[in-house]
N, C-alpha and C positions, 0 to 999 in steps of 0.2 A: 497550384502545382502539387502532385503528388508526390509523398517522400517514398512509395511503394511500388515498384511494379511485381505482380504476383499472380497466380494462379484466379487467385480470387478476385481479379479484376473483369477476368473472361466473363464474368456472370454480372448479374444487374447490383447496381449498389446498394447495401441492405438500410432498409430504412430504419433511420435509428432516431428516438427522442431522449430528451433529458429531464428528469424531474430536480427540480432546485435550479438556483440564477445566483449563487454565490459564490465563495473561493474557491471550491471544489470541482466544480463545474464549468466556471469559466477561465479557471489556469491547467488545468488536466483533461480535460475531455473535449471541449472545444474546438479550441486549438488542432486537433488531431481527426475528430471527425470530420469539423468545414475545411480540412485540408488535406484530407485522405480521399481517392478515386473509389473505394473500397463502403463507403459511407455518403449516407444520403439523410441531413438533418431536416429532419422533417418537422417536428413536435416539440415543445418544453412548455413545462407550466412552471408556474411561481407565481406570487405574489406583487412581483414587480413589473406590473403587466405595460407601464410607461415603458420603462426601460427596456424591456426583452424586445416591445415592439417597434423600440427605438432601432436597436442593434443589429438584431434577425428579423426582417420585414418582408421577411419573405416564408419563417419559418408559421407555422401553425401553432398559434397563441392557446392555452385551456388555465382556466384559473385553480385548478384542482387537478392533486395527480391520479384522483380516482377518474375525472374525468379522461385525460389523455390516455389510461391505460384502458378504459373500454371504447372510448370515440374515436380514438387514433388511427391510422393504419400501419404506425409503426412495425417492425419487427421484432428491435429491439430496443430495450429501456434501460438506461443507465441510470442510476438511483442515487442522487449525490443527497437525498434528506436528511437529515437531523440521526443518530442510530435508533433511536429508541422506535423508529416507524421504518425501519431496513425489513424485519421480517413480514409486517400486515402489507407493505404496499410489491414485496416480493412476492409475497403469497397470492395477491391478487391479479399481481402483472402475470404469473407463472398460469394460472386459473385461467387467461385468458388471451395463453398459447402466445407468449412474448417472451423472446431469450430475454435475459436479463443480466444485468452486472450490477455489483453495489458497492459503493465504497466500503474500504475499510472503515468499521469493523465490519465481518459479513453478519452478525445477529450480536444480539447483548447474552446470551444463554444458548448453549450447546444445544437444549432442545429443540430450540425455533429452528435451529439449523440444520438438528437430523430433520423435522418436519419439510422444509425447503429443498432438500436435496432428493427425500422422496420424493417428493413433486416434480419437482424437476425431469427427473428418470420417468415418470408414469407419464409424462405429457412429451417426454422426450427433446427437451428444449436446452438449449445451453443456462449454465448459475454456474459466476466466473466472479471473482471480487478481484478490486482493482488493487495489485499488490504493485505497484508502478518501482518499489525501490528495487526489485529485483533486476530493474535495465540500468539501477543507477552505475556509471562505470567502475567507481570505487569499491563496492559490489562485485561489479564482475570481474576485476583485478582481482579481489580476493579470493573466487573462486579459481579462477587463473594459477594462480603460485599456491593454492594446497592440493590444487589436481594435478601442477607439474613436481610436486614435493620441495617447491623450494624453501619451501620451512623446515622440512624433516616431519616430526611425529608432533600434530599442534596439541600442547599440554593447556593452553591456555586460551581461549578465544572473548577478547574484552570490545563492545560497541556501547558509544552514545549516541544520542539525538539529545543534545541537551539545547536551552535557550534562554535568554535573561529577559525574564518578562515579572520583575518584581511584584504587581499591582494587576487584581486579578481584572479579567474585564467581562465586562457584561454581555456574555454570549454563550448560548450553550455548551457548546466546547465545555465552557470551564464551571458549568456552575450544577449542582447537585443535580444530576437525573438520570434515569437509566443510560446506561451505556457514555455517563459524562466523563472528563478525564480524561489524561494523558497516558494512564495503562492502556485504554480505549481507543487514543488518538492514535500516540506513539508507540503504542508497544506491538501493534499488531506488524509495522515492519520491522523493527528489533527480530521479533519473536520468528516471523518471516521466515529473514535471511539465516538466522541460527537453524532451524527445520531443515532449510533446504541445503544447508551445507553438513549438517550432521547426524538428520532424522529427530526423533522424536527422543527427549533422554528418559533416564532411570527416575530422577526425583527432580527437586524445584526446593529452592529457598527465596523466598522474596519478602522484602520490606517495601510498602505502598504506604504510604503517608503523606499529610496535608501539611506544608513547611510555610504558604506563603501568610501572611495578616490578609482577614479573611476571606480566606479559601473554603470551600466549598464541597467539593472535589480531590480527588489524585491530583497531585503534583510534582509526586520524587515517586520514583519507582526503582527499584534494586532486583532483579531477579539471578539467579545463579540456578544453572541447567545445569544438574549433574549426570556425565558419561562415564562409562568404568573408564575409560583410559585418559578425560581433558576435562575442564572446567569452561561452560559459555556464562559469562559476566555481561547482562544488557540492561543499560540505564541509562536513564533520562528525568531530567528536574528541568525546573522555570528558572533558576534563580546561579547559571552559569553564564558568568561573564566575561570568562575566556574563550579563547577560540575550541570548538567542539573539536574533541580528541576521536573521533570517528571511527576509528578500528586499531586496534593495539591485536597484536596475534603472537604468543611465543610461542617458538615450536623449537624442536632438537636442534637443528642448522643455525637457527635466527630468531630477529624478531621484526616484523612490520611493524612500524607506523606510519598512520594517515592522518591529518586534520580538517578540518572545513566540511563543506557539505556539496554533495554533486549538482553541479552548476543548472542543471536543469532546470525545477523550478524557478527560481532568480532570473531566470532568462524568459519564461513564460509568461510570471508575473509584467515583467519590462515588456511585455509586447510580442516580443523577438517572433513569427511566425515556423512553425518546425519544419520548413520544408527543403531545409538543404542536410544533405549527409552529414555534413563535420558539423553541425546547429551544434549538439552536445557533447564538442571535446570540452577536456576539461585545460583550462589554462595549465602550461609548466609551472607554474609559480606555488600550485595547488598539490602537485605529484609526492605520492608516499615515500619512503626510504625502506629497504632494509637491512638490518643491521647484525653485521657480522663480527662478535669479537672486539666492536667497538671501531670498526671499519664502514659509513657508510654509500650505500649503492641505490641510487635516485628509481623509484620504479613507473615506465609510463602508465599512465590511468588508461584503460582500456575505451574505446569507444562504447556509451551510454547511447539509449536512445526508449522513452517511452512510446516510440510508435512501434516496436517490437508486441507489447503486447496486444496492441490493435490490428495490428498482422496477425497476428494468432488469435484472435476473435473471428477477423474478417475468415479466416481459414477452416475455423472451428466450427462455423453458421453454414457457410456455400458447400464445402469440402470434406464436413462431416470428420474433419481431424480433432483430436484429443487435444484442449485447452491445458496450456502447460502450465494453468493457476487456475485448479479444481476447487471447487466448494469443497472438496471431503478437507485438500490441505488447507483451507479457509478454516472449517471447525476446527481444525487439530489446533490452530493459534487460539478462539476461543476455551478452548479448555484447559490449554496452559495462561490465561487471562483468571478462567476461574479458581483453576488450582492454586494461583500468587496471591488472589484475594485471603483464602482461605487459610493458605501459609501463613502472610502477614499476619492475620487474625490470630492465630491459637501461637505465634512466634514458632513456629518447626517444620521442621524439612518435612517435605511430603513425598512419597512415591505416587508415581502415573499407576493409574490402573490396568493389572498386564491384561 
């Protein structure tokens, strides 16, 4: 069952592969391609060629993502790999006239990613990274109430993704390598949703530091994005065992808060298939407040949905429409990733380059 009826169904399903067969892949992209009309999974390689052959046996099996990106007849390639190989196997899907998408991060170095989006333009193909927290509802609640002004003038804009995961574990994610770490993981949605709700700021103050017994890697990250007229506050550590404080926002009227995390993943991972409309309400029990004068007023969570942005793929390939998560705003999150390193490093506030 399709969750889409669209424009872009009128035309043939575009063939789509996956490179990687792990968490990335098989709770966020799966899920939505073998259940989109819009999508035709044709291809994945991995390592785990029992498995894959186990579950998709109908899909075209390659043990190598170099192979599937010249063997395939995919169209497009969704790139859940490891970061530190986002740019050579972009580069070579792009080489070889394949839209492409890749998980966050889009590169480990701003360079690799002006190189990729040249490319991109000169072969004329779509280079889209998968910023999925932008359909989160909690998210788009928040852009909801500072587009209708129910905050007033926001002076203050505070997000976590924080997690308790004391004891580091043995996976890339977390252990010393290019593009490893939770600046790397997590910060490209933090840094995301701040962009898109307030552009790009003036300067940057951030502390990136290693808190856990041994850690390897980023594991707490503090960044503060300074605006002439508000302060954006976005941080996440391993080592919070409270419920995630999620979005705190003061503004001149009021102030939001929200806790917990939008239900979507959690529902992914458990199975749940994304093919009904209301799949990603978020339970009442989860809904923000905000708070007036010390009066408060329950806010509903907006309807979420990560097949929004696979709609706008499917739209962006068939339909020749503008994808509303560019590689350019992809870079812009890498270089405020480099500029917090760098902060951290020397301890001081840094200006953007005008």
């Amino acid at each position: 069952m399709s969750l889409i009826s669209s424009a872009a169904n009128t035309k043939s399903a575009i063939k789509t592969a996956i490179i990687g067969y792990g968490f990335s892949a098989k709770t966020f992209h799966i899920p939505f391609i073998s259940n989109m009309a819009e999508f035709a999974f044709v291809a994945i390689s991995s390592r785990q060629q029992e498995r894959v052959n186990k579950d998709w046996p109908n899909t075209q099996y390659f043990a190598s993502p170099e192979a599937l990106i010249t063997q395939s007849d995919a169209e497009l390639v969704i790139i859940t790999a490891p970061n530190d190989v986002h740019f050579s196997l972009a580069k070579l899907a792009l080489e070889n006239n394949k839209h492409v998408i890749l998980e966050k991060p889009f590169v480990t170095n701003s360079h690799d990613g002006e190189r990729l989006i040249a490319l991109a333009e000169k072969n004329h193909k779509l280079l889209s990274v998968f910023q999925n927290r932008r359909y989160d509802g909690d998210f788009l609640t928040v852009q909801k109430l500072i587009r209708e002004q129910q905050l007033g003038e926001i002076k203050v804009f505070e997000a976590h993704f924080d997690r308790f995961r004391p004891e580091v574990r043995q996976r890339w994610r977390e252990q010393a390598s290019d593009g490893g770490g939770i600046l790397f993981d997590l910060g490209p949605h933090l840094i995301d949703q701040a962009l898109q709700l307030f552009g790009m700021p003036q300067a940057l103050t951030a502390q990136c530091r290693i808190i856990r017994e041994g850690g390897t890697t980023v594991d707490y990250f503090n960044l503060v994005l300074h605006y002439p007229d508000k302060i954006a506050v976005l941080h996440a550590d391993m080592l919070s065992a409270t419920p995630n404080r999620r979005f705190t926002i003061q503004g001149s009227k009021g102030t939001f808060q929200k806790y917990g995390l939008d239900p979507q993943e959690s529902r992914l991972i458990a199975g749940l298939a994304p093919t009904k409309a209301n799949w990603a309400d978020e339970d009442a029990s989860q809904y923000g407040q905000i708070y007036h004068a010390g009066e408060a007023q329950v806010v509903v969570t907006e309807r979420g949905g990560y097949q929004h942005y696979f709609q706008a793929t499917a739209e962006a390939i068939r339909n020749n429409l503008p994808h509303p998560v560019s590689a350019e705003q992809a870079l812009n999150n890498i270089k405020i990733i480099e500029l917090a390193i760098k902060s951290s490093e020397l301890g001081q506030t840094l200006r953007l380059a005008d």
